[in-house]
N, C-alpha and C positions, 0 to 999 in steps of 0.2 A: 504493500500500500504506500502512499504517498507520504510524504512528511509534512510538506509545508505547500499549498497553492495560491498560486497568484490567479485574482479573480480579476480579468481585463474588462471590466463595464462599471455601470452603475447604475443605480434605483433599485428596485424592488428585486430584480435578477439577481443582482450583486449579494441583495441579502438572505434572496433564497440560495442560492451557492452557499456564501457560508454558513447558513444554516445546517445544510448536509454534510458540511465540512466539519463542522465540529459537533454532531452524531457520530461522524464516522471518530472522530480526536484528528483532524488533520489541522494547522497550522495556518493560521489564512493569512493574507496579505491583498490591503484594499489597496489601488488604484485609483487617484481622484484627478480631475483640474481642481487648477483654483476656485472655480465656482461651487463644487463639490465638497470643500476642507469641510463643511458641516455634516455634510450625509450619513444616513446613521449608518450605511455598511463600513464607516469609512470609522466612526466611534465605536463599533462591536467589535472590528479585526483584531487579530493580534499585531499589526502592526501596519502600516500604510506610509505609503510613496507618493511622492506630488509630480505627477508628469508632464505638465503643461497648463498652458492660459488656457481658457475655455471653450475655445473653437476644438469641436471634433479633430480634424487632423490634426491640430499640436498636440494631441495630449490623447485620449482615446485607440485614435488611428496611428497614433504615432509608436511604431513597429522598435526603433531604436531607444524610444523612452519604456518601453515593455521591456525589452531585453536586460535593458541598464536596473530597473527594480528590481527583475527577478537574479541579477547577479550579486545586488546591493542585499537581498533579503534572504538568499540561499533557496529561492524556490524551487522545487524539483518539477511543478507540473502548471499548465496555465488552463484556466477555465474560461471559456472567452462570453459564455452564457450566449446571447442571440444580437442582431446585429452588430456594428463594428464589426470585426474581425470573425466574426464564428465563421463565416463562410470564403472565407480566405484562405484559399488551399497556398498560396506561397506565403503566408505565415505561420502553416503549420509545418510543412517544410526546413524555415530558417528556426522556429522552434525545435525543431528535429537535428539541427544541423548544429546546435547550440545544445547537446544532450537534453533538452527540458521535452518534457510532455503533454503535445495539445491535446487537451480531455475534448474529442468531437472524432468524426471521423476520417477516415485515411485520405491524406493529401487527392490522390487520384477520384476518389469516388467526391469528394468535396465540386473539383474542377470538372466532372463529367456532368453530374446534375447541375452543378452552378449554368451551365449554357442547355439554355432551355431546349436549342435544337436537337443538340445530342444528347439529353435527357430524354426528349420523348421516341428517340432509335433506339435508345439503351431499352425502355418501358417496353416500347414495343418487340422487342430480342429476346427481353425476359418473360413475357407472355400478360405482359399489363395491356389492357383495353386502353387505345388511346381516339383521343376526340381528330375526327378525320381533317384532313390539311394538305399543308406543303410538307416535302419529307425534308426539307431543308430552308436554308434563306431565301423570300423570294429577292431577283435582282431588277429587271425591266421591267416597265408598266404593262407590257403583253404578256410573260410570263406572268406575272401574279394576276392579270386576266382570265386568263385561260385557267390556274388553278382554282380561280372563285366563280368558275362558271361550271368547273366540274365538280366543287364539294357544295354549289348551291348558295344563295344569297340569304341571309345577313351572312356575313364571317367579321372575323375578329383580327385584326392586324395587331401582333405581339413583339416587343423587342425580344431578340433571342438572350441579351443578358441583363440581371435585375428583375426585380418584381416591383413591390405596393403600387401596382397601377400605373406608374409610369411607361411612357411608351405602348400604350396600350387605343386602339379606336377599331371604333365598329364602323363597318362599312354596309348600310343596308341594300343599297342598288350598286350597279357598275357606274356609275355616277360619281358616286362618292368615293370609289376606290382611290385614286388616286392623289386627294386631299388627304385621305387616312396615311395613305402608305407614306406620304410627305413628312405629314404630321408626326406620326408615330419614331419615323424614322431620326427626324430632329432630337425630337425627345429624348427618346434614346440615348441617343450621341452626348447629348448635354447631360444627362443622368450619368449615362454608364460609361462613356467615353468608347461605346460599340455602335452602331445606327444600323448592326445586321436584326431585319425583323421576319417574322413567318406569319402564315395565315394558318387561322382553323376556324371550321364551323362554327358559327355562333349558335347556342342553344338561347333557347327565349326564356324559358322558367327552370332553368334547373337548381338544385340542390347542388349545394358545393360539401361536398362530403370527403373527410379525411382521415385515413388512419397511422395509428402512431405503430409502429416498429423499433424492435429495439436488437441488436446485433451482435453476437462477441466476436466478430473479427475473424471466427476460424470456420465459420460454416454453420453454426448455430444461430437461428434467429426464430424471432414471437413478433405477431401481432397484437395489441393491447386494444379494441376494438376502433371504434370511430367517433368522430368529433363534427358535428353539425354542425358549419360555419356560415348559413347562409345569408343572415343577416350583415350585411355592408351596407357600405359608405362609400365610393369614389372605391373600389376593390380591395377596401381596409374592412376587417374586420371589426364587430361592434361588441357580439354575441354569440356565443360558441357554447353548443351543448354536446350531452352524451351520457344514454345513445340518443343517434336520429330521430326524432319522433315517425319518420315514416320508413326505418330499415326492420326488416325484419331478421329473426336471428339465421334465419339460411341466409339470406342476402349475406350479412354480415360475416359470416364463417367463412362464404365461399369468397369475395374478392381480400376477406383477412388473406386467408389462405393462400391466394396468388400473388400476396408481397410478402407475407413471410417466405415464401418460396425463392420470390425474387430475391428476398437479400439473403437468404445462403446461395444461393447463385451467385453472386457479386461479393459474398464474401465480408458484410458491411459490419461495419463497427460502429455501437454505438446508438443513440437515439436518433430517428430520423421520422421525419411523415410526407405519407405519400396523397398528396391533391388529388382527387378528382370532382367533374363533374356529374353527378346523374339527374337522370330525366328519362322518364318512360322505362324505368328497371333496368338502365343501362348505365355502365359505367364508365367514364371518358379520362382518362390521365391528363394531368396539367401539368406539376410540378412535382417535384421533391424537395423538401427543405432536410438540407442534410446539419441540423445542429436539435436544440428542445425549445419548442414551438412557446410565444406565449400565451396559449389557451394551454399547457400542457396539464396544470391543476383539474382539469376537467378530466382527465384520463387518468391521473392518479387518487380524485376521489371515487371512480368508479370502479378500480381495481385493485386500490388499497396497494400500489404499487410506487415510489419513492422514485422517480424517472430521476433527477439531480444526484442522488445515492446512487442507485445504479448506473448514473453513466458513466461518475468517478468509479466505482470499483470496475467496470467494465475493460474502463480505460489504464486499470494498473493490472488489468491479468487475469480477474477474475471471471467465473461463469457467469450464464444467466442466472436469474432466479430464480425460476420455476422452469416446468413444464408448458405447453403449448395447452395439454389440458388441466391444468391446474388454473388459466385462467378465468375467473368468474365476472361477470358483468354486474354489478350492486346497487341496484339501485337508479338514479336520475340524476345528473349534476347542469349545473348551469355557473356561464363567468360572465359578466358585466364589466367591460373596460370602462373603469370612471376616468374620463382625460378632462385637464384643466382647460376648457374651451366653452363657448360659449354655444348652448345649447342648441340655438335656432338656425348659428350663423357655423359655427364653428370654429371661428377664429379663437388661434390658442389665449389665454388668459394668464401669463404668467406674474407670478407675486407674493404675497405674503399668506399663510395659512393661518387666519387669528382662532379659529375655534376647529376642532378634531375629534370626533366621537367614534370608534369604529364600528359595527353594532356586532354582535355575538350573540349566544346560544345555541343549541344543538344544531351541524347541520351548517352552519356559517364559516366562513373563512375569507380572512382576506391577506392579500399578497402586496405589500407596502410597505414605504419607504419613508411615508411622509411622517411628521407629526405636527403639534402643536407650535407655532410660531417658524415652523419651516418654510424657506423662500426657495420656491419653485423658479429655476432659472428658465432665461428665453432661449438657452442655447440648442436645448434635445426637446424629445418627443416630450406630449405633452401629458403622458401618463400617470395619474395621481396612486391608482393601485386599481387591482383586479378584486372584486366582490365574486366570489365564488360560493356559492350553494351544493347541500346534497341533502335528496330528500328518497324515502321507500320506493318510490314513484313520479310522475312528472307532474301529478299534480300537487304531491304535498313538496316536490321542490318547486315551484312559483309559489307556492302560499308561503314559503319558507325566503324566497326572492323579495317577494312584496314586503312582509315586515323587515328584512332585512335594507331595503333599501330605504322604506320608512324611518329608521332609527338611525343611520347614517347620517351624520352633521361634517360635513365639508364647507367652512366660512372663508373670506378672505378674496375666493378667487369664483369666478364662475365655473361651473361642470356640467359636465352632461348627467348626471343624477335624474333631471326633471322626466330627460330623455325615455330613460331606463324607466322609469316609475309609471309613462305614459306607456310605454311596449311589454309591462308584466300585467298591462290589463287590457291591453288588445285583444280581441277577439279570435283573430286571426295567429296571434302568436300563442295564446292560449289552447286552440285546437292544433297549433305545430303546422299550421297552411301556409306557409311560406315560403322564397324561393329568394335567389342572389338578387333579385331586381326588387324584391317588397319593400324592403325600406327606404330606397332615394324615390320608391313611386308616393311613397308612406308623407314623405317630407316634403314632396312636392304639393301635398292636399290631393295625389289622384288616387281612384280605386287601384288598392294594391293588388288585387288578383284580376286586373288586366294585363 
């Protein structure tokens, strides 16, 4: 096992890291900018490094101020938790190359799902269902013609590197192809510093359904079921359950089954989840995120499984956990991302937190960073903490949601709280009716199941 980890983030990840860190007795070591000297993972650690002023790249992204802590502090292993660096297979590399140890997965498998294209050849080699398209970049505006007249109108014009939404436009006629593909393609470029994009199908109502996977590296891998994430934003995440309210338990065993499959095929190490689309009992591959998702609370209240623990001991040698059939589905879970933004508009809200209440009782849990008199910087996301639930069933976790959001006092800044407390008494969410497009249709005032 480890001795001492260096935990390269911060907020609420940072603090769930060493939380599992010192369950297991390892050693931790925070990571802050300047903006950060307050944060409480940075007052829990055993000990902490100042890596930079407050812009992401000096200090976060900065690969040389990581190296320089972890030589100053003696760490043997680095935790990158999720954005920054987790998906950065040449920092796990020059970690590698510096004897320390990236807790995520193997350099190669990191850069193969990182590029979306050759993620979904890999998907499709391994016997994953994927949503029909281009088999690569498209280049000319006749080539990607010709591919959106043969997989059918609307489709979807994707940057092949990156995600949250960026680089992304729909194209409904051959009309608009070519503003998309424009569009998209800038985007990109400016996002990722790649402008190669692909087309796929666009589905109209589907569920974005995703299961978690977990790997020891030598041909051993488990599926942990699935995570409902249909509710978005701009292709952000809002609300993320499990299980599906519309999978049933064959659905669920069988496409489990063909990614645990796949990653002993591949051989993967580690916590990873695999995206898809369905619609019409069909299942369409998107992506893979090769690090631990932040809905992952959702998969560890319903399996009573420690995904942050296991991917540290994963990552220093050890087996799985369990058996494939040892895993049991428990129950209902629901997570509410509370972000300091303002509700209607969503512009983020950053500033001072004068009053802080968390609520608790059976069945509650929440995943934060913040506290009382904490100032929320402008610099990162705008993430206050994850409100997580677990109830018998899906209806006594909403009943368990609704007081818990009820009791919840967030002062200081604006949130999306209002948001949340208006969508655990919808109709629609309450019967599980919804799809990727309900909630910007929600926000907009039109009927959501058009």
């Amino acid at each position: 096992m480890f001795e001492k980890i260096l935990i390269a983030n911060r907020g609420e990840i940072a603090l769930r890291i060493l939380r599992a860190c010192k369950e297991l007795g390892i050693a931790t070591v925070a990571v802050h900018s300047t903006a950060d000297a307050d944060a409480m993972h940075v007052r829990l650690a055993d000990e902490s490094v100042c890596i930079g002023p407050p812009a992401s790249k000096d200090s976060y992204l900065n690969i040389p101020s990581l190296l320089a802590a972890c030589e100053i502090t003696g760490a043997d292993a680095v935790h990158p938790g999720y954005g920054f660096l987790s998906e950065n297979a040449r920092f796990a590399e020059i970690l590698a190359d510096h004897n320390l140890k990236f807790i995520g997965p193997k350099a190669e498998h990191i850069r193969l799902m990182g590029d979306k294209i050759e993620a979904k050849k890999t998907a499709k080699r391994l016997g994953i269902p994927v949503v029909p398209g281009s088999d690569g970049g498209v280049g000319p505006e006749d080539d990607a013609m010709a591919i959106a007249r043969e997989i059918g109108f609307p489709v979807l014009v994707k940057a092949a590197a990156g995600g949250g939404g960026r680089g992304m436009k729909v194209a409904e006629t051959e009309a608009d192809l070519l503003m998309a593909l424009s569009t998209a393609s800038n985007e990109a470029k400016a996002a990722f510093g790649d402008a190669s994009v692909y087309l796929e199908k666009y589905l109209t109502k589907p569920r974005h359904i995703e299961i978690q996977v977990l790997g020891d590296g030598r041909g051993g891998a488990l599926h942990l079921g699935e995570r409902d994430c249909s509710l978005q934003r701009r292709h952000q995440k809002v609300w993320e359950e499990g299980p599906s309210p519309i999978l049933s338990p064959e659905a669920r065993a069988k496409i489990g089954g063909v990614c645990a499959k796949a990653m002993q095929d591949m051989q993967y190490l580690g916590v990873g989840t695999i995206e898809f689309l369905y619609e019409d009992g069909e299942f369409y591959f998107i992506e893979m995120n090769t690090r631990i998702q932040v809905e992952h609370p959702v998969t560890e209240m319903i399996t009573d499984i420690d995904l942050v623990l296991e991917q540290i001991r994963i990552a220093a040698g050890g087996d799985l956990p369990c058996t494939q059939e040892e895993i049991n589905i428990i129950g209902h879970s629901i997570e509410c991302r509370i972000n300091a933004e303002n509700p209607e508009t969503f512009r983020p809200s950053p500033g001072t937190i004068t009053q802080y209440h968390p609520p608790g009782g059976l069945g509650v849990r929440i995943d934060s960073a913040v506290y009382q008199g904490y100032k929320i910087p402008p610099y990162y996301d705008s993430l206050v903490g994850k409100l997580i639930v677990h109830g018998k069933n899906r209806p006594e976790c909403l009943m368990r949601l609704r007081r818990a959001l009820d009791e919840i006092v967030v002062d200081g800044v604006e949130t999306t709280l209002p948001l949340f407390r208006a969508l655990a008494r919808e109709s629609d969410i309450i019967e599980g009716d919804y799809h990727i497009h309900w909630l910007e249709q929600y926000l907009a005032g039109k009927p959501a199941k058009t």
